[in-house]
PDB file of the backbone (N, CA, C, O) and the ligand in Angstrom, with CONECT records:
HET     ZN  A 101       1
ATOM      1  N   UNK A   1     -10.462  13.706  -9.357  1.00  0.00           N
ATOM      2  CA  UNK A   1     -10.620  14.236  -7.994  1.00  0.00           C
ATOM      3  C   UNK A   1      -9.426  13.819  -7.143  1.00  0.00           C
ATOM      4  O   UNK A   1      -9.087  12.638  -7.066  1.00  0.00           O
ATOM      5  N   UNK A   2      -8.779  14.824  -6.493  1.00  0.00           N
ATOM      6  CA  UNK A   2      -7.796  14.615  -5.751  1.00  0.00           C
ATOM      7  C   UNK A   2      -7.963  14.459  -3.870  1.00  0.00           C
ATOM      8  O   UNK A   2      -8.913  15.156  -3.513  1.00  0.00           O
ATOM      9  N   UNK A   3      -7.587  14.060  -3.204  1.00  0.00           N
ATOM     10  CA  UNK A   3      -7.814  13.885  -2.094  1.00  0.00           C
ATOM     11  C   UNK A   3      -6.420  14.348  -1.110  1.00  0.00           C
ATOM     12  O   UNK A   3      -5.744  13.319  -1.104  1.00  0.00           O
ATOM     13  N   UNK A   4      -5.940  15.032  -0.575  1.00  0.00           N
ATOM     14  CA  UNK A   4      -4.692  14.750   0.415  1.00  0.00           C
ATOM     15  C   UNK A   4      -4.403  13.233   0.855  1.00  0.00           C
ATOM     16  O   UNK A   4      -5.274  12.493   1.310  1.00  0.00           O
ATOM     17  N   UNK A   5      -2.912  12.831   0.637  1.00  0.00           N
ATOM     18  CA  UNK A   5      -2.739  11.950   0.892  1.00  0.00           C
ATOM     19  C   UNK A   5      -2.862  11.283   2.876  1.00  0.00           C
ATOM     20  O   UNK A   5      -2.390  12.129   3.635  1.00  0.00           O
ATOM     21  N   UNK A   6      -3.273  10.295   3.445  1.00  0.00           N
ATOM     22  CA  UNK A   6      -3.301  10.539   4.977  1.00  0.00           C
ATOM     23  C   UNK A   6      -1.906  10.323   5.316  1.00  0.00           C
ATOM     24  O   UNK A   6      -1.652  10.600   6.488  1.00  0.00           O
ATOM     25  N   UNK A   7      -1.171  10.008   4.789  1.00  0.00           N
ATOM     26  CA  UNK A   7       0.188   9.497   5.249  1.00  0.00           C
ATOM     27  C   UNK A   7       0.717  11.196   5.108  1.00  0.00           C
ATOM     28  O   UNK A   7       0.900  12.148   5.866  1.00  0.00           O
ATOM     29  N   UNK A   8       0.826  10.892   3.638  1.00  0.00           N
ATOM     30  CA  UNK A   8       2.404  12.312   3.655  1.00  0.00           C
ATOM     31  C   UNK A   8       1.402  13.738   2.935  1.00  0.00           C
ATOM     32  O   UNK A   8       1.931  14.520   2.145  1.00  0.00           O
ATOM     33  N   UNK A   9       0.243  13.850   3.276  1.00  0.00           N
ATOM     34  CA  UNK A   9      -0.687  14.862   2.956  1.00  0.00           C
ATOM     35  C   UNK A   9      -0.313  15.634   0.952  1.00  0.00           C
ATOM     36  O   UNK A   9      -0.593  16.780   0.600  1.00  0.00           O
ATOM     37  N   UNK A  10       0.136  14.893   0.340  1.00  0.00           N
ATOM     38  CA  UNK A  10      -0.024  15.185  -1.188  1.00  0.00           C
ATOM     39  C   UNK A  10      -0.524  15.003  -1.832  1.00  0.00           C
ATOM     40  O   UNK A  10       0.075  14.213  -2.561  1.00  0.00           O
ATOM     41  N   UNK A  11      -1.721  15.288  -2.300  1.00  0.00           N
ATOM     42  CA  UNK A  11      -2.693  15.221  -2.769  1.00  0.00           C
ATOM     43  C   UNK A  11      -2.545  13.518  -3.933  1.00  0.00           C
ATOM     44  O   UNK A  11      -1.811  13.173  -4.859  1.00  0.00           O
ATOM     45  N   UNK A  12      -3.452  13.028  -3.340  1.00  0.00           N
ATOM     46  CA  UNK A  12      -3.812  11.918  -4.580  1.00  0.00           C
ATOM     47  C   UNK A  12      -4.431  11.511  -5.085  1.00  0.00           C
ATOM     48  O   UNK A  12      -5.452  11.330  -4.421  1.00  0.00           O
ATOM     49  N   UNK A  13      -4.507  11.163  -6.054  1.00  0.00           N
ATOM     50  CA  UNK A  13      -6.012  10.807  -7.172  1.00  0.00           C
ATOM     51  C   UNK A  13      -6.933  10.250  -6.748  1.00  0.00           C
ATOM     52  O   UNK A  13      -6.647   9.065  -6.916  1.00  0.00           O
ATOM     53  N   UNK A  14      -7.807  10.297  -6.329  1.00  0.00           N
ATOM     54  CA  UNK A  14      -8.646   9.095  -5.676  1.00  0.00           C
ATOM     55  C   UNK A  14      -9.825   8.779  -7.344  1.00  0.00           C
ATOM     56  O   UNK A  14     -10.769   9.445  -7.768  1.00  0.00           O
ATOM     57  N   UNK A  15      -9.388   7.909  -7.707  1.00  0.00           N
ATOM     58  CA  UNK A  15     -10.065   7.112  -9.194  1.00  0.00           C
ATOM     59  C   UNK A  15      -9.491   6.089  -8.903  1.00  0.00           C
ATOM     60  O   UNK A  15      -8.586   5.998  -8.073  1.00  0.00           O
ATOM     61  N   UNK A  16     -10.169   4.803  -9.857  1.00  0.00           N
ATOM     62  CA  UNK A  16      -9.735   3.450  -9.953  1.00  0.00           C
ATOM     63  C   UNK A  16      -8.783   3.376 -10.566  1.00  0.00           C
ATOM     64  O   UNK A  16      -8.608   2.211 -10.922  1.00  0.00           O
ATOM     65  N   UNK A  17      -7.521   4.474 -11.123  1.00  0.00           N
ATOM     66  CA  UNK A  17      -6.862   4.404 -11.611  1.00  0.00           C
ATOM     67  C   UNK A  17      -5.731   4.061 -10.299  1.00  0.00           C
ATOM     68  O   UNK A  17      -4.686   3.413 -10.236  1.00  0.00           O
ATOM     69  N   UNK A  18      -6.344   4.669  -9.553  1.00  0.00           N
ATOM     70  CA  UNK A  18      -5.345   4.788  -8.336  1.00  0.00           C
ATOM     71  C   UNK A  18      -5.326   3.159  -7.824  1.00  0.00           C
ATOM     72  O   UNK A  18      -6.409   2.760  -7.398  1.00  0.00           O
ATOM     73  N   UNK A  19      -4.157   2.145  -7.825  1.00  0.00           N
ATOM     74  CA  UNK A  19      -5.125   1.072  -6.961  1.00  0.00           C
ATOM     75  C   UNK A  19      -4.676   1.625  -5.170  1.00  0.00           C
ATOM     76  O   UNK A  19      -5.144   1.253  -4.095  1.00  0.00           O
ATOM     77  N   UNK A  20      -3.624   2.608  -5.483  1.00  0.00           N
ATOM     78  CA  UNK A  20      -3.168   2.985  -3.611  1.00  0.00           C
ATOM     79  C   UNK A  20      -4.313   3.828  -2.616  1.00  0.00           C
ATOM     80  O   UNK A  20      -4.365   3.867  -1.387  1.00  0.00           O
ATOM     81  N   UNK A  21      -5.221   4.498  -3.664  1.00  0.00           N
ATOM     82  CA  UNK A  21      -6.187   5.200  -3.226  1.00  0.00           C
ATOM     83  C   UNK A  21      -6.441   4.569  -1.580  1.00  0.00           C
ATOM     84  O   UNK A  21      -6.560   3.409  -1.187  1.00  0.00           O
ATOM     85  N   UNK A  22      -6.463   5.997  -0.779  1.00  0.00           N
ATOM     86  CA  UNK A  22      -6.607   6.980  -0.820  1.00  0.00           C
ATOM     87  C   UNK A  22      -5.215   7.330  -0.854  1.00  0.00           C
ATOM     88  O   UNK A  22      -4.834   8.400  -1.329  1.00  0.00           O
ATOM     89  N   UNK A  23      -4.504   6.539  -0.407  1.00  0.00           N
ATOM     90  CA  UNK A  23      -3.381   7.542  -0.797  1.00  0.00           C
ATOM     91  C   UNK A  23      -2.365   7.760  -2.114  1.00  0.00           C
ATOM     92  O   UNK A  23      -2.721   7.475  -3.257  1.00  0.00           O
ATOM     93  N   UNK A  24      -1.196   8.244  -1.819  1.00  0.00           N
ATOM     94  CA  UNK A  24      -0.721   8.821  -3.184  1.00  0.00           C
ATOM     95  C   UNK A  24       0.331   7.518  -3.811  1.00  0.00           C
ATOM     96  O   UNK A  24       0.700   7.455  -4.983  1.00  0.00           O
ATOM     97  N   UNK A  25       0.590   6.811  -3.034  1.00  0.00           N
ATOM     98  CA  UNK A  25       1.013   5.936  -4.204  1.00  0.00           C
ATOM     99  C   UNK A  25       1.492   4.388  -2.668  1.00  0.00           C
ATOM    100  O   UNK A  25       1.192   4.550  -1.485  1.00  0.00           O
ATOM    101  N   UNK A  26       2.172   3.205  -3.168  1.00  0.00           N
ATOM    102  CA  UNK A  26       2.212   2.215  -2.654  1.00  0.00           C
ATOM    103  C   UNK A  26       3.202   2.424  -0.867  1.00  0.00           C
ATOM    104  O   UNK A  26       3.189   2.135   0.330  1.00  0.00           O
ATOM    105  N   UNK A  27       3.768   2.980  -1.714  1.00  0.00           N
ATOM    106  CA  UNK A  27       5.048   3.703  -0.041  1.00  0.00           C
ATOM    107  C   UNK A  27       3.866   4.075   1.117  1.00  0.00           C
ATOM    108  O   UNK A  27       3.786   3.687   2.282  1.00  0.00           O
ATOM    109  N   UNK A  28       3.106   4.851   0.455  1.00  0.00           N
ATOM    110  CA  UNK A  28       2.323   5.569   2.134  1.00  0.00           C
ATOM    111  C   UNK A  28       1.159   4.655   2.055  1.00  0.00           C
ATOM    112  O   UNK A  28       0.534   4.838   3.100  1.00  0.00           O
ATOM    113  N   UNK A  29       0.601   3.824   1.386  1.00  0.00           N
ATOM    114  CA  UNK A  29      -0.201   2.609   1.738  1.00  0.00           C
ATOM    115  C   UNK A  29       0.259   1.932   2.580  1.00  0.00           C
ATOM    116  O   UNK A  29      -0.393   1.580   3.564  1.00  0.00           O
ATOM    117  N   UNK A  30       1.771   1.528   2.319  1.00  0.00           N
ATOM    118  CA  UNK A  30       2.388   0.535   3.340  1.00  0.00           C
ATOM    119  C   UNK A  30       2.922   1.180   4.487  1.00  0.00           C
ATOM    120  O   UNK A  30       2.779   0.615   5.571  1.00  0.00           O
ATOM    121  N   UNK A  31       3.558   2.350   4.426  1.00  0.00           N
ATOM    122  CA  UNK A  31       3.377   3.353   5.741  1.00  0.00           C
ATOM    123  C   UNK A  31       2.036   3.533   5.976  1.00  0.00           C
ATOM    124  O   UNK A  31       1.861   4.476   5.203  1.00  0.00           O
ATOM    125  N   UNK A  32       1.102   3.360   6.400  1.00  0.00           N
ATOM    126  CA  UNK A  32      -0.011   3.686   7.057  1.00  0.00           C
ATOM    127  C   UNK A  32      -0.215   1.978   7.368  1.00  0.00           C
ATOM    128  O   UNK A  32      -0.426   1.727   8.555  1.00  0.00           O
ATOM    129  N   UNK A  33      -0.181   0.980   6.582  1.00  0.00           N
ATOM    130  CA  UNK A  33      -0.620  -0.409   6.869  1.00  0.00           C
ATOM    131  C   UNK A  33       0.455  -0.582   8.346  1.00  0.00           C
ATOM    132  O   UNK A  33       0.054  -1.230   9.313  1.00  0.00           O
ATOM    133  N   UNK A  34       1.736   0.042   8.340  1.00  0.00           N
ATOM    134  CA  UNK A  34       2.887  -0.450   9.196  1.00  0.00           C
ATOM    135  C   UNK A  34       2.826   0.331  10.647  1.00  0.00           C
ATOM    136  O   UNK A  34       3.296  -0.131  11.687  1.00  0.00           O
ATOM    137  N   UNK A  35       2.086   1.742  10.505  1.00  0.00           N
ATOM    138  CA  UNK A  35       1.679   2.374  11.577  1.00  0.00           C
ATOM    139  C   UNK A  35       0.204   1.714  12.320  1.00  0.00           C
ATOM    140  O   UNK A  35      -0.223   2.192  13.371  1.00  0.00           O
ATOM    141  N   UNK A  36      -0.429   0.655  11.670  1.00  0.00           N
ATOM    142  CA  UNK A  36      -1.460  -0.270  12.408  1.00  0.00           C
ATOM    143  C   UNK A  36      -0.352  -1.122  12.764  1.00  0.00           C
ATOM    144  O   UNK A  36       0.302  -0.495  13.597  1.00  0.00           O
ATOM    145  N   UNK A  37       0.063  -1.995  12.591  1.00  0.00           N
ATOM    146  CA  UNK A  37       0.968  -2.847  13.006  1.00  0.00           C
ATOM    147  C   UNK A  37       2.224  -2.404  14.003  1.00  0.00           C
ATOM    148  O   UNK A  37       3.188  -3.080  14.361  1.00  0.00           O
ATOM    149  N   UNK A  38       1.918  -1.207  14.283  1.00  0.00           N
ATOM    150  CA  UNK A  38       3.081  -0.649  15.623  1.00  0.00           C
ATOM    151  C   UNK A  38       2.010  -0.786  16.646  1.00  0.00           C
ATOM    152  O   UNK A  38       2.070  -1.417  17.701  1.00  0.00           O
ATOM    153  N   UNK A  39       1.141  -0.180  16.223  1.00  0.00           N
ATOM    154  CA  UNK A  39      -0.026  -0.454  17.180  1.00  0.00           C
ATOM    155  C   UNK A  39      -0.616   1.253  17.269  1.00  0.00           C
ATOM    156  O   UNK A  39      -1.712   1.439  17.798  1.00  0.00           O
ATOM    157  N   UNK A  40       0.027   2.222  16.827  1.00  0.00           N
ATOM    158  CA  UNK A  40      -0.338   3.664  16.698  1.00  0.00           C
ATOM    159  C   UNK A  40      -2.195   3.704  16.624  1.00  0.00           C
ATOM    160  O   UNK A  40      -2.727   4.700  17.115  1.00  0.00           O
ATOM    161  N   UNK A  41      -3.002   2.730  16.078  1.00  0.00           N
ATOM    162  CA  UNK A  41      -4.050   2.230  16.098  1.00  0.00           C
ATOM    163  C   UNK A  41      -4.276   1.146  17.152  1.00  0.00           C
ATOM    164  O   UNK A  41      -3.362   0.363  17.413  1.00  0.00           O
ATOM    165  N   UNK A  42      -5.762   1.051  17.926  1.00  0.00           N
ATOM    166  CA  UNK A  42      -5.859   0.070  18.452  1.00  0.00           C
ATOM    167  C   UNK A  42      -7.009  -0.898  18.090  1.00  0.00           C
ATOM    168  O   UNK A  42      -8.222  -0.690  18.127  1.00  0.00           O
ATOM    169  N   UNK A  43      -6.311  -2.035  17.722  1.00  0.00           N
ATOM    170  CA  UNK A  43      -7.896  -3.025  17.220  1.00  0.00           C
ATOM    171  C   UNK A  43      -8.637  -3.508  19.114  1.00  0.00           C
ATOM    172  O   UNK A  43      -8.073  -3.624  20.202  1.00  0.00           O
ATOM    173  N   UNK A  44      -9.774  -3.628  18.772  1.00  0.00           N
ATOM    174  CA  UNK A  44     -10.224  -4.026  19.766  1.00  0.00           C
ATOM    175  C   UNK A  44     -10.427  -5.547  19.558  1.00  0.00           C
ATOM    176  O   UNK A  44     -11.384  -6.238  19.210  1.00  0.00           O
ATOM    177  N   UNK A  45      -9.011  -5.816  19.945  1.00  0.00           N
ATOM    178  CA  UNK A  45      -8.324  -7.569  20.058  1.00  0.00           C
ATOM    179  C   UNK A  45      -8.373  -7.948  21.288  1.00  0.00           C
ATOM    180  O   UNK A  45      -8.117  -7.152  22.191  1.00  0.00           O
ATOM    181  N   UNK A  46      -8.768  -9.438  21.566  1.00  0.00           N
ATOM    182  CA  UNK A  46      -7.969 -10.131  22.989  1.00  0.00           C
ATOM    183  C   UNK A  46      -6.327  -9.469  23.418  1.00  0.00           C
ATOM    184  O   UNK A  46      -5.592  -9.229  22.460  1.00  0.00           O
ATOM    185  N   UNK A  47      -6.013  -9.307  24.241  1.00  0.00           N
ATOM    186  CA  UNK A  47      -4.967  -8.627  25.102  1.00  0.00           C
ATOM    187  C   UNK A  47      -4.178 -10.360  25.123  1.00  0.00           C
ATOM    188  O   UNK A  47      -3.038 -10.700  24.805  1.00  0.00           O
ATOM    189  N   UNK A  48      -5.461 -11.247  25.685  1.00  0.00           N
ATOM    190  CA  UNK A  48      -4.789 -12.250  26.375  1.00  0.00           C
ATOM    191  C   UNK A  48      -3.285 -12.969  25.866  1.00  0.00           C
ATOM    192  O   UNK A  48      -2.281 -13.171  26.549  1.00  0.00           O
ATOM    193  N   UNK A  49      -3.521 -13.262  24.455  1.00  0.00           N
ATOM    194  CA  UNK A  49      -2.258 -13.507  23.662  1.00  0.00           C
ATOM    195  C   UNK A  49      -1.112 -12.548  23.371  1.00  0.00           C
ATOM    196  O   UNK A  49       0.012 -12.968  23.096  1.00  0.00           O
ATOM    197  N   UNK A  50      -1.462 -11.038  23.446  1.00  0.00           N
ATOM    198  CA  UNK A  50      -0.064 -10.586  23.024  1.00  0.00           C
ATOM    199  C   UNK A  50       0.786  -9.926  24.869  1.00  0.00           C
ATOM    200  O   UNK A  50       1.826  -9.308  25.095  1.00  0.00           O
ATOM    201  N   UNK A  51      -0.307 -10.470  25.789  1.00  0.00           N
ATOM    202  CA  UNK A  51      -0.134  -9.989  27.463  1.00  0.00           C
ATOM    203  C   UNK A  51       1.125 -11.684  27.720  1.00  0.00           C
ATOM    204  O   UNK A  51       2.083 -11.730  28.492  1.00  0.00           O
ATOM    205  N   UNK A  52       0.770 -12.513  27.042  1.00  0.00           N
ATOM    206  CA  UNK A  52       1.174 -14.031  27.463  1.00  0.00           C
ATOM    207  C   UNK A  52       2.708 -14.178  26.606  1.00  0.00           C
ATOM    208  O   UNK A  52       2.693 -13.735  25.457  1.00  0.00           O
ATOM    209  N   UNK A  53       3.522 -14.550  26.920  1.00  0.00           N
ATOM    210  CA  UNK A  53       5.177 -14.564  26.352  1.00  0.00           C
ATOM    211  C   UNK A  53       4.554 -16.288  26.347  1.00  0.00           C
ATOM    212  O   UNK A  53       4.623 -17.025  27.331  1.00  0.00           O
ATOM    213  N   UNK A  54       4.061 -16.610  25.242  1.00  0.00           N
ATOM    214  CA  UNK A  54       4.030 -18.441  25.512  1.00  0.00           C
ATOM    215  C   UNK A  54       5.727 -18.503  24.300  1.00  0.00           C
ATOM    216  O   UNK A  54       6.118 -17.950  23.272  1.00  0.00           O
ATOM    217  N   UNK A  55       6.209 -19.503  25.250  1.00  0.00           N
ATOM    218  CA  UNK A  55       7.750 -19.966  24.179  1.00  0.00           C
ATOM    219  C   UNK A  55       7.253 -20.019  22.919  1.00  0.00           C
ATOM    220  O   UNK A  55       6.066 -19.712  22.810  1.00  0.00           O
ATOM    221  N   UNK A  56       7.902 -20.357  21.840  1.00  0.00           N
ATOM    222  CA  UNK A  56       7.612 -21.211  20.974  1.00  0.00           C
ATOM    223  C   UNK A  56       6.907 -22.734  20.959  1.00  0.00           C
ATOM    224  O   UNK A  56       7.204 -23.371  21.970  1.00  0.00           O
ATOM    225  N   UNK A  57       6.318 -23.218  20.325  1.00  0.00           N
ATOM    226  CA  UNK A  57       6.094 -24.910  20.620  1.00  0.00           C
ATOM    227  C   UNK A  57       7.582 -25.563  19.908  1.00  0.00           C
ATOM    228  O   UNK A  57       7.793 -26.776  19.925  1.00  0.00           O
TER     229      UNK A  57
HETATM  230 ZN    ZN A 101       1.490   9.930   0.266  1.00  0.00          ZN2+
END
């Protein structure tokens, strides 16, 4: 069974063969992991720490 990939929409295997499932292979796993980490997603996190510039210790 194939699925469209969510990243680059090419269809990908979705079986345990796949370990990238759902998508089509490790590249658009980590493109989609890196588009949470821009923030394109929003976790519903405290603000307070990334609102605060604390220096380094
Ligand atoms: Zn893909």
């Amino acid at each position: 069974m194939n699925v469209p990939c969510p990243t680059c929409g090419k269809p990908a295997a979705l079986s345990v063969d796949n370990p990238y499932r759902p998508f089509c292979g490790e590249r658009c796993k980590l493109a989609d992991l890196g588009s949470w980490l821009n923030g394109d997603y929003r976790l519903p996190v405290s603000d307070a720490e990334s609102d605060t510039e604390a220096p380094d210790p």
